[in-house]
N, CA, C and O atoms as a MOPAC input file, in Angstrom:
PM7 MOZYME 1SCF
protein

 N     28.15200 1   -50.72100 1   -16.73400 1
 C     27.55200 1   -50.73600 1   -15.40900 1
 C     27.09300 1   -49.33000 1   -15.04800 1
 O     27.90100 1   -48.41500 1   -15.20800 1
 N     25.77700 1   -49.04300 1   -14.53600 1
 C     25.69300 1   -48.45300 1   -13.95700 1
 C     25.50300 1   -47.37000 1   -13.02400 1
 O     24.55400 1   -47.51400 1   -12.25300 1
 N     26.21700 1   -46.28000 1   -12.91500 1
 C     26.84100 1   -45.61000 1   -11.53700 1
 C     25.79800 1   -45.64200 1   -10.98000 1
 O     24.80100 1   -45.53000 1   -11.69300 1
 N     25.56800 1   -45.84700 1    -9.12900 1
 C     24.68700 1   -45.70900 1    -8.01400 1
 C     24.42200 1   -44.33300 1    -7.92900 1
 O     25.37300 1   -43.57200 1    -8.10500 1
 N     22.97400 1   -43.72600 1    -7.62000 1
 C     22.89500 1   -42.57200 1    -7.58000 1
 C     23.11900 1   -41.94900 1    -6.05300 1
 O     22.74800 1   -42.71500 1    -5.16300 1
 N     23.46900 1   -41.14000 1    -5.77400 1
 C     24.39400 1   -40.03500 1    -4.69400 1
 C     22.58700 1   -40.38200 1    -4.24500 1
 O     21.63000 1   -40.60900 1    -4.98500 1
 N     22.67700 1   -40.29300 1    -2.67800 1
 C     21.58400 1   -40.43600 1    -1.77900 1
 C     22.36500 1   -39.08300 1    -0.71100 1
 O     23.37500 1   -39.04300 1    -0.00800 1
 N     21.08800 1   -37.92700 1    -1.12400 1
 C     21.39800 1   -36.62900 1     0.18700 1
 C     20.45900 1   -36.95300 1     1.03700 1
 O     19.41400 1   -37.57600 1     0.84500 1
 N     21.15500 1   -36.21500 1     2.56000 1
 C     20.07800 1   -36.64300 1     3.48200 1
 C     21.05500 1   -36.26900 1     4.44700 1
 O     22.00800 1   -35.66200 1     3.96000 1
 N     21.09800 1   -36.49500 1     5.92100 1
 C     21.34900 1   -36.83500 1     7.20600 1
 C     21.62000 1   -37.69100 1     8.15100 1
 O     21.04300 1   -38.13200 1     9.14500 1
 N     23.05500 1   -37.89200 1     7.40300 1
 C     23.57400 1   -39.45200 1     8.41900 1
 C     23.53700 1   -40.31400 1     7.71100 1
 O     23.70900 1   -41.31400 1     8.40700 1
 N     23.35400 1   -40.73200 1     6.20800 1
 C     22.74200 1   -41.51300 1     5.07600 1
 C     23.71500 1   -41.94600 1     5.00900 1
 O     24.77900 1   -41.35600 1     4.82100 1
 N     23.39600 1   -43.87200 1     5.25700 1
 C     24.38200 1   -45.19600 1     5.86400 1
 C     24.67700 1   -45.19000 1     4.25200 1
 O     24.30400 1   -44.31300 1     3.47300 1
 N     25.48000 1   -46.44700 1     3.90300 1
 C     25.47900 1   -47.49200 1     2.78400 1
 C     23.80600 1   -48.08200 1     2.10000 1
 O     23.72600 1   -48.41500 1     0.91800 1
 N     22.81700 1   -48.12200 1     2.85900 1
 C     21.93300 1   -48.51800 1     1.98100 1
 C     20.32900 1   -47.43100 1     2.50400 1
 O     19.23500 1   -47.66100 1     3.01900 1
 N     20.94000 1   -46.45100 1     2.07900 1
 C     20.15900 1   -45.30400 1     1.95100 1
 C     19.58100 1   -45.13100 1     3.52400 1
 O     18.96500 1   -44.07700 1     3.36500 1
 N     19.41900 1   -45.41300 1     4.66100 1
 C     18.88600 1   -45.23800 1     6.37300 1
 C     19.45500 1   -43.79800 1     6.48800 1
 O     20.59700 1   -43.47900 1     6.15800 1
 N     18.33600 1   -42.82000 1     7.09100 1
 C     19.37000 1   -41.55900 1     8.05200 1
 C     19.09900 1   -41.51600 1     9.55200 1
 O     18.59900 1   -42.32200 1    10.33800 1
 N     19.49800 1   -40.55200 1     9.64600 1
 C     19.03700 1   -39.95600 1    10.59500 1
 C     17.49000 1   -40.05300 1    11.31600 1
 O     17.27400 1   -40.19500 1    12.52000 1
 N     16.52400 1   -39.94100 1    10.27200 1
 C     15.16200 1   -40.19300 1    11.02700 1
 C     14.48200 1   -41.49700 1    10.38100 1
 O     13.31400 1   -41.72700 1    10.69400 1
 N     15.00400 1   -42.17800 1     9.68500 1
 C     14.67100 1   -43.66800 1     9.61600 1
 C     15.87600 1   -44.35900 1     8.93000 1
 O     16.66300 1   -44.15300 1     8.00700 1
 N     15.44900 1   -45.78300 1    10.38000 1
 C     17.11100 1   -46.21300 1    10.21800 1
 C     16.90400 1   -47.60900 1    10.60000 1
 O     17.80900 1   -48.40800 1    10.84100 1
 N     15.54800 1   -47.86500 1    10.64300 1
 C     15.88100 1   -49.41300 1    11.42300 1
 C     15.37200 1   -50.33900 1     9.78600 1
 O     14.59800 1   -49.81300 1     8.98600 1
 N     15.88300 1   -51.50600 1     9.59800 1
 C     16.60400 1   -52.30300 1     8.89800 1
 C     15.50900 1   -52.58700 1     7.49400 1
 O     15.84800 1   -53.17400 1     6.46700 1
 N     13.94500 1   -51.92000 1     7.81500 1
 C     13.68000 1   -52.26900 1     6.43500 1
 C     13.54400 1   -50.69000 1     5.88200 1
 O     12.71500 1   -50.45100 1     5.00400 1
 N     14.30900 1   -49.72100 1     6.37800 1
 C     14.34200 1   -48.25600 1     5.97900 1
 C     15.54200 1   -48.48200 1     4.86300 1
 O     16.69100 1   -48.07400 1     5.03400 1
 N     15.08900 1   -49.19800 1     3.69600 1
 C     16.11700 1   -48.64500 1     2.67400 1
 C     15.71500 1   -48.79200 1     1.44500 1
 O     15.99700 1   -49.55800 1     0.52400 1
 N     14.73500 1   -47.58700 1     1.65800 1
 C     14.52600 1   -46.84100 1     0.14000 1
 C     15.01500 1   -45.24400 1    -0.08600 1
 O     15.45200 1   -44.71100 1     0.93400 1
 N     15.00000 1   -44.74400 1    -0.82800 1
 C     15.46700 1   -43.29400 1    -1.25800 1
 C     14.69500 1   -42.95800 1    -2.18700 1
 O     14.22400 1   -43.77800 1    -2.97600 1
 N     14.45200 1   -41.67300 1    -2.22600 1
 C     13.39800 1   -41.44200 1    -3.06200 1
 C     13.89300 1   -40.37400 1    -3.91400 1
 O     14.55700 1   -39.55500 1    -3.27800 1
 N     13.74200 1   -40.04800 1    -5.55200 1
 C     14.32800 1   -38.88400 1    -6.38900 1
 C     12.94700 1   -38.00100 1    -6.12600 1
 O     11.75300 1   -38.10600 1    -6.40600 1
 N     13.74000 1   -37.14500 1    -5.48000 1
 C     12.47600 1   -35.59400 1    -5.44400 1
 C     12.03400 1   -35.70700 1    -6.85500 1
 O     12.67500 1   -36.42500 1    -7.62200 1
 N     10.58600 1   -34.80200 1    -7.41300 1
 C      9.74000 1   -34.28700 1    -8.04600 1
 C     10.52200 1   -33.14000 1    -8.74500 1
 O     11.15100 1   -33.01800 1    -9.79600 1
 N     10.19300 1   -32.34600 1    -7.66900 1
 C     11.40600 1   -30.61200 1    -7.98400 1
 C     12.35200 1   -30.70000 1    -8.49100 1
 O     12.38400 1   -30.47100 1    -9.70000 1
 N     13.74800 1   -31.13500 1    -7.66700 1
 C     14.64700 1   -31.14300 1    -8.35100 1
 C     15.09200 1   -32.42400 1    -9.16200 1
 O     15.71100 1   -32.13100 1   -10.18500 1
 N     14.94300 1   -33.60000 1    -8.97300 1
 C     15.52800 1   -34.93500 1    -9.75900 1
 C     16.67900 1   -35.38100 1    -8.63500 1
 O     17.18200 1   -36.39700 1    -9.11500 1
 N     17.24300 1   -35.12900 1    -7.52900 1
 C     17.64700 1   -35.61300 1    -6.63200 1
 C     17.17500 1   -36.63800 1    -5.94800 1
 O     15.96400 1   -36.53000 1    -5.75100 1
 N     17.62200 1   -37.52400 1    -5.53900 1
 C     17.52200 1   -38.49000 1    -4.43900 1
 C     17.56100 1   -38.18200 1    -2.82600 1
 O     18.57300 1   -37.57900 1    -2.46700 1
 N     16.68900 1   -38.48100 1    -1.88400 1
 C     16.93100 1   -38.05200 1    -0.89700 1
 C     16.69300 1   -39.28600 1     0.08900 1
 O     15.72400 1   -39.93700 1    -0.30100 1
 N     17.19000 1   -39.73500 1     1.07800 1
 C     16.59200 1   -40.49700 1     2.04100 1
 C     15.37000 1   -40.45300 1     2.52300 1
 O     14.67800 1   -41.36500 1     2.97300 1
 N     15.11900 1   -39.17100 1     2.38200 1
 C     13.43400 1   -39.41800 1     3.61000 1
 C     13.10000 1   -37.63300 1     3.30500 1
 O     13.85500 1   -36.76600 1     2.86700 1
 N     11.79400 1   -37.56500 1     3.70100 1
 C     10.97800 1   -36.18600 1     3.42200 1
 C     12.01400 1   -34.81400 1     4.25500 1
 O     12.30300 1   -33.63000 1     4.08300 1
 N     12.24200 1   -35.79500 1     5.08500 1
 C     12.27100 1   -34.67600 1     6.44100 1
 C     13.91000 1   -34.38100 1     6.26300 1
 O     14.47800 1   -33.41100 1     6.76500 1
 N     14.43100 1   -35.21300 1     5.60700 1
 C     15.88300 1   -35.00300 1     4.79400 1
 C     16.01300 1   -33.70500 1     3.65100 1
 O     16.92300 1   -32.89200 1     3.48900 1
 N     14.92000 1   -33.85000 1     3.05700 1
 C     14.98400 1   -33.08400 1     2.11600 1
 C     14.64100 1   -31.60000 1     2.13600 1
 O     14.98800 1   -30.69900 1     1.37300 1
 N     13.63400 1   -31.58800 1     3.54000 1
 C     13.07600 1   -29.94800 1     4.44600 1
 C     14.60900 1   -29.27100 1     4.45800 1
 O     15.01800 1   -28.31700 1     3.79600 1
 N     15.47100 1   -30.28100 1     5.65800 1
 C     16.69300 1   -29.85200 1     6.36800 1
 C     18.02700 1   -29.77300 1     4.70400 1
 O     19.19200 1   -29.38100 1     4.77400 1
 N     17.76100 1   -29.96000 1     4.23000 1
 C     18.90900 1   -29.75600 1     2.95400 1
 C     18.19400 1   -29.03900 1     2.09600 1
 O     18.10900 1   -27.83700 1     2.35200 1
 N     17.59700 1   -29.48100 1     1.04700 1
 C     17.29000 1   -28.48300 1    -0.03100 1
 C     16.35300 1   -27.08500 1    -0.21700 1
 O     15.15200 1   -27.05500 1     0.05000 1
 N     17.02300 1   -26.09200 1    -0.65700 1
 C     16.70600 1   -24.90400 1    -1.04800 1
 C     15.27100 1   -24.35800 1    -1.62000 1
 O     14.85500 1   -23.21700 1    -1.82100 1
 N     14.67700 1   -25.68700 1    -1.80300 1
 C     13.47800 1   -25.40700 1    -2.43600 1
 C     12.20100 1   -26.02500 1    -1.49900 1
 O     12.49700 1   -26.80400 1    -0.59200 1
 N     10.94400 1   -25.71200 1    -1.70200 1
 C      9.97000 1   -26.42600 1    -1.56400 1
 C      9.65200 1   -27.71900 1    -2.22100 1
 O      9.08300 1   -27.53700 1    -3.29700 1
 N      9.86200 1   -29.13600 1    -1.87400 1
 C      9.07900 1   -30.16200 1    -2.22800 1
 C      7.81000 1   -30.34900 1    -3.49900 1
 O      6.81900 1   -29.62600 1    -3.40000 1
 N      7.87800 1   -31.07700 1    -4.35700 1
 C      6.91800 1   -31.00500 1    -4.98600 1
 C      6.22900 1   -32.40100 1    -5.32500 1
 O      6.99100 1   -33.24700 1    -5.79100 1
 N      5.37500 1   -32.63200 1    -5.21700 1
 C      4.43600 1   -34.20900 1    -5.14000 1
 C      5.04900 1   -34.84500 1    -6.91600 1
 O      5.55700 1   -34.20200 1    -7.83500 1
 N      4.83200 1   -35.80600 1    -6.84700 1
 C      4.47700 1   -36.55200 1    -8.61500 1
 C      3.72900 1   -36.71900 1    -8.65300 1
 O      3.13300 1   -37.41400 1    -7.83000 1
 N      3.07400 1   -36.00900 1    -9.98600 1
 C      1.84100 1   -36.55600 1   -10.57100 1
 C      1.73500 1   -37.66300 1   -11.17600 1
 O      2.49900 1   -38.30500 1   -11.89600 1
 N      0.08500 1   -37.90500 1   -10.58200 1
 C     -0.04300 1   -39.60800 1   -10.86700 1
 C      0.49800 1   -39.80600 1   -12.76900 1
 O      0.86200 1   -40.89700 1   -13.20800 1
 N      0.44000 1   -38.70300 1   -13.52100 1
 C      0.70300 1   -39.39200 1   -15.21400 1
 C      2.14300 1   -39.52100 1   -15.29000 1
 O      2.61400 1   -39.62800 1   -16.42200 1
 N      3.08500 1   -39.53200 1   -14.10500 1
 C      4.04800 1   -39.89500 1   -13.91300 1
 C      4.84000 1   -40.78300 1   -13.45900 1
 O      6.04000 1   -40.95500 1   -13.67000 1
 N      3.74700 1   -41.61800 1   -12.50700 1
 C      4.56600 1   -42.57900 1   -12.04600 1
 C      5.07300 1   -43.67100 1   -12.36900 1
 O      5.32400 1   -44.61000 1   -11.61500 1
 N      5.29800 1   -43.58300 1   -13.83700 1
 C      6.19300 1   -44.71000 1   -14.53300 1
 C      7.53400 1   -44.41100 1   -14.67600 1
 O      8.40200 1   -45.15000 1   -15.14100 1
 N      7.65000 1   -43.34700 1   -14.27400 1
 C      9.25100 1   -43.12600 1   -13.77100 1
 C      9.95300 1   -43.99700 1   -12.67200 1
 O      9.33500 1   -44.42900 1   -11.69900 1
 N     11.28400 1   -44.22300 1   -12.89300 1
 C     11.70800 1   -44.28400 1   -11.93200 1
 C     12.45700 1   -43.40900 1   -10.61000 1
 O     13.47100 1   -42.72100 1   -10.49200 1
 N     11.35500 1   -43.85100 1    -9.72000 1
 C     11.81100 1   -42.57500 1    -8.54800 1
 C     12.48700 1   -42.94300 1    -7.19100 1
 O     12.96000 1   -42.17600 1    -6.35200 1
 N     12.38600 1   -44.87100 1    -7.17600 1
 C     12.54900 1   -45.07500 1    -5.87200 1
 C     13.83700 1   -46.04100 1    -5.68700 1
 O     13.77500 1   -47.05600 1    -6.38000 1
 N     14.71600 1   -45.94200 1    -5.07400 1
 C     15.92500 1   -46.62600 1    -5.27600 1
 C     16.21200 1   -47.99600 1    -3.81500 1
 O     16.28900 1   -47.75800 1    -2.60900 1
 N     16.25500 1   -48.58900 1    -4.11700 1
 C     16.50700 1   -49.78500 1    -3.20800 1
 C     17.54200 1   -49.79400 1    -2.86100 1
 O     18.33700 1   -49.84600 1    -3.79900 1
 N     18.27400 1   -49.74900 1    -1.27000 1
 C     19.07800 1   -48.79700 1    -0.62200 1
 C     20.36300 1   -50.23200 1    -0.08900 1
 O     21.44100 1   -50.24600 1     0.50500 1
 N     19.29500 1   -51.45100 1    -0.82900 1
 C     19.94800 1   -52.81400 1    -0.84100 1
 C     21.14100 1   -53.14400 1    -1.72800 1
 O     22.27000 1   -53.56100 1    -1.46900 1
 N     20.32800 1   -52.72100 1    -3.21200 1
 C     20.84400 1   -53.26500 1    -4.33700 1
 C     21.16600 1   -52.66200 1    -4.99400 1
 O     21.97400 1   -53.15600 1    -5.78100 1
 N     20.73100 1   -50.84600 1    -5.23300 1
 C     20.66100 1   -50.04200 1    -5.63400 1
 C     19.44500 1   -50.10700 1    -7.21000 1
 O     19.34900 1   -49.22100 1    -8.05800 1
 N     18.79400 1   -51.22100 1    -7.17900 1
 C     18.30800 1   -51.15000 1    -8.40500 1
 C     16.93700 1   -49.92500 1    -8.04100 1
 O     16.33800 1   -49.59800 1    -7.01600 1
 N     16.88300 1   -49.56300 1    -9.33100 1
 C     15.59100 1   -48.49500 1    -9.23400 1
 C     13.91000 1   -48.66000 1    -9.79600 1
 O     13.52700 1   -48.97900 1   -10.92200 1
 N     13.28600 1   -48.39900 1    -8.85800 1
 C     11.65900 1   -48.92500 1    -9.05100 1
 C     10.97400 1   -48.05000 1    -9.77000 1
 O     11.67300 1   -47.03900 1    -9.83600 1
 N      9.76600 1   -47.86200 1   -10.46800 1
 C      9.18200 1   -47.12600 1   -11.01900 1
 C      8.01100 1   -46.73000 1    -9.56900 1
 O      7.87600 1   -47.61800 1    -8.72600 1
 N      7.29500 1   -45.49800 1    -9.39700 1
 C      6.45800 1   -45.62400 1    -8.34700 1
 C      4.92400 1   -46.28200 1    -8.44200 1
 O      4.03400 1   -46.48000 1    -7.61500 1
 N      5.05700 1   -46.49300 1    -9.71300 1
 C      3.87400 1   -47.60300 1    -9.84000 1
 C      4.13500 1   -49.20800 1    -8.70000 1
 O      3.38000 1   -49.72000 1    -7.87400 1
 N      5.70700 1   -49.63700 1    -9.22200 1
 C      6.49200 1   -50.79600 1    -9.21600 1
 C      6.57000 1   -50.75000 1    -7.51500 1
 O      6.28900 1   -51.74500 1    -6.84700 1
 N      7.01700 1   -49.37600 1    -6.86900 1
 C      7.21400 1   -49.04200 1    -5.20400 1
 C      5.75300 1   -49.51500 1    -4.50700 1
 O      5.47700 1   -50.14900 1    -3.48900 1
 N      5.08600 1   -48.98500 1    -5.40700 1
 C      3.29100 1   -48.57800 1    -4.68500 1
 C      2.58500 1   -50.40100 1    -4.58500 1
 O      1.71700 1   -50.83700 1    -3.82900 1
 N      3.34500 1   -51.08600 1    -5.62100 1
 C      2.62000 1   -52.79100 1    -5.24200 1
 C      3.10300 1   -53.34500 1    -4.69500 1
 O      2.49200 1   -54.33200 1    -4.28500 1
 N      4.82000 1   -53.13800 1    -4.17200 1
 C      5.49500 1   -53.98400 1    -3.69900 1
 C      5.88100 1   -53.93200 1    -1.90400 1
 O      5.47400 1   -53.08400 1    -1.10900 1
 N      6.52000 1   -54.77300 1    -1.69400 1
 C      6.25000 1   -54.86600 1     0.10500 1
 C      7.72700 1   -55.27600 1     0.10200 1
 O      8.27700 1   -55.22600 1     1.20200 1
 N      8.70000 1   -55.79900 1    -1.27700 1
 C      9.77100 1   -55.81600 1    -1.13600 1
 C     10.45600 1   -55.54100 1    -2.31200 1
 O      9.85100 1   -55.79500 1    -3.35400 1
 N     11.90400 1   -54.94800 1    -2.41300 1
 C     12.45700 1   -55.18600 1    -3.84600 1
 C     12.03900 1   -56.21200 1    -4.65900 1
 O     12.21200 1   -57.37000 1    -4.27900 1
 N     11.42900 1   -55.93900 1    -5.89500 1
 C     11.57800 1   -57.28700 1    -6.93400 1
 C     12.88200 1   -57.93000 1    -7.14700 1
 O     12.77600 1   -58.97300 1    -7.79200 1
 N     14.21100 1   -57.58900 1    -6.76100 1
 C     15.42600 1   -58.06000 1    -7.68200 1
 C     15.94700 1   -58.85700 1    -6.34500 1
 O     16.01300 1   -60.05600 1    -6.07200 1
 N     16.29300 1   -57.64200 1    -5.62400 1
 C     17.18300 1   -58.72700 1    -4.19900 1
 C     16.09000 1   -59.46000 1    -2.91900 1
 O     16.44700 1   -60.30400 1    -2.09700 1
 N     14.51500 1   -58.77600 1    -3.06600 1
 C     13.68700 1   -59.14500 1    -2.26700 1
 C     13.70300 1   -58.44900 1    -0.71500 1
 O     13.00500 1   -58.86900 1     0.20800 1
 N     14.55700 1   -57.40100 1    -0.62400 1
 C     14.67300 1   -56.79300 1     0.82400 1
 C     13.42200 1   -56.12000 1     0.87900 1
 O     13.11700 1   -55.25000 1     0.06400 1
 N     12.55700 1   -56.55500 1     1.97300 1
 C     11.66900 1   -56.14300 1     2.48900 1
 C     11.85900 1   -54.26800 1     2.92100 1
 O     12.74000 1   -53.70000 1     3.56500 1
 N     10.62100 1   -53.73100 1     2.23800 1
 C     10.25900 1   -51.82400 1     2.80900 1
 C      9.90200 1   -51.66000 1     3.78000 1
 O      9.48300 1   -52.67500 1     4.33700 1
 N      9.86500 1   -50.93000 1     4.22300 1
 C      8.65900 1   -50.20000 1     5.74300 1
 C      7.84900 1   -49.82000 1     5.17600 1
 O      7.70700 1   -48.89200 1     4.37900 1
 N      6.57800 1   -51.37400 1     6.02600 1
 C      5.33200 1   -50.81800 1     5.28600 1
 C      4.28200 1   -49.32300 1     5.52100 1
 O      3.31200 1   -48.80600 1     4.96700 1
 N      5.38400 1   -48.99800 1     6.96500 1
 C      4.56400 1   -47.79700 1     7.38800 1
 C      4.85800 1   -46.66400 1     6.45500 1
 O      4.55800 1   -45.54000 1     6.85700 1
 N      5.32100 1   -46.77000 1     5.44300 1
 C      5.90300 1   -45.55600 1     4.42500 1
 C      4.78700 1   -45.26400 1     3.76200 1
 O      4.48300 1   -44.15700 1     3.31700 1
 N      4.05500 1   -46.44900 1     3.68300 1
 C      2.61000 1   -45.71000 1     2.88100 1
 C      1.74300 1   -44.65900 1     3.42300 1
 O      0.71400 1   -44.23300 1     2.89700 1
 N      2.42700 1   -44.17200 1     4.86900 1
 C      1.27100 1   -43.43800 1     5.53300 1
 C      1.90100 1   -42.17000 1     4.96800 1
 O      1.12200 1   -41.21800 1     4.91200 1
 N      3.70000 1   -41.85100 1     4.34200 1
 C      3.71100 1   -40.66600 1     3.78000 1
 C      3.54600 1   -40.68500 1     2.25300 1
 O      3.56100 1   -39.57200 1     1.72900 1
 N      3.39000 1   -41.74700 1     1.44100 1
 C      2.79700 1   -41.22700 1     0.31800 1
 C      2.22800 1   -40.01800 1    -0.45000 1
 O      2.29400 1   -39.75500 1    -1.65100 1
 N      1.56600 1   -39.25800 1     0.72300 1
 C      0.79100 1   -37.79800 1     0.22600 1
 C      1.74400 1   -36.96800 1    -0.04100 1
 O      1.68300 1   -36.12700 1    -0.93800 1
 N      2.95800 1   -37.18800 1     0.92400 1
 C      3.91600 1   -36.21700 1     0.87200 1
 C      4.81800 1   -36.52000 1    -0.48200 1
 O      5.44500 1   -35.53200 1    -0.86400 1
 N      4.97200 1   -37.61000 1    -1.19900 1
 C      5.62900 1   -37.48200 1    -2.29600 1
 C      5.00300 1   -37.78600 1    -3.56400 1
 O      5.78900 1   -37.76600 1    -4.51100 1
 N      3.76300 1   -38.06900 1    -3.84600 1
 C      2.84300 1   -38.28900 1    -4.65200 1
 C      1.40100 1   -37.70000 1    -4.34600 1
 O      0.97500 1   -37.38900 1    -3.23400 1
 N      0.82300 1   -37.62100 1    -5.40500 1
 C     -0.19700 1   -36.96100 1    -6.27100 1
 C     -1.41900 1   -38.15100 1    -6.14800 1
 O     -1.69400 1   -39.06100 1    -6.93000 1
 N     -1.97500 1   -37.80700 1    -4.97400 1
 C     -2.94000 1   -38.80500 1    -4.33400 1
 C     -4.25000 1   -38.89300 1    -5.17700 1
 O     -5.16000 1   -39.64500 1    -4.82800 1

């Protein structure tokens, strides 16, 4: 099995929600670019980590970067970018997340 990956952030519930998004389809987490960490949300990652942010490039996004805060299973950002819900448990995303896209991908 396994292990769930550690979600940093601010206030970060049981299925990845913080501090600045928290209402019920806020549970994705995302593994930074820079470092390979997981973070709840952009503005999580300003207020904690030491470094500047860095986008993924598009010849990357067959990684998996995005973690479902449901099930813990992990999406590739190709797999994040078509879907409107987990493929495995079906918990619906916030579709307004596509408006920060720029901020974690390579537009």
């Amino acid at each position: 099995m396994e292990e769930t990956p550690l979600v940093k952030g601010n206030q970060v519930d049981h299925q990845t929600r913080c501090a600045h998004y928290h209402s019920d389809v806020d549970v994705i987490a995302i593994r930074f670019h820079c470092c390979g960490d997981y973070y709840a949300c952009y503005s999580c990652h300003q207020e904690q980590a030491d470094h500047e942010p860095s986008q993924w490039p598009k010849r990357k996004w067959d990684e998996r970067a995005i973690l479902c805060g449901s099930c813990n299973h992990e999406l590739t950002i190709h797999e994040y970018m078509k879907s409107s819900q987990c493929p495995v448990c079906r918990h619906g995303f916030n579709e307004g997340c596509r408006l920060h896209y720029p901020l974690y991908f390579e537009m």
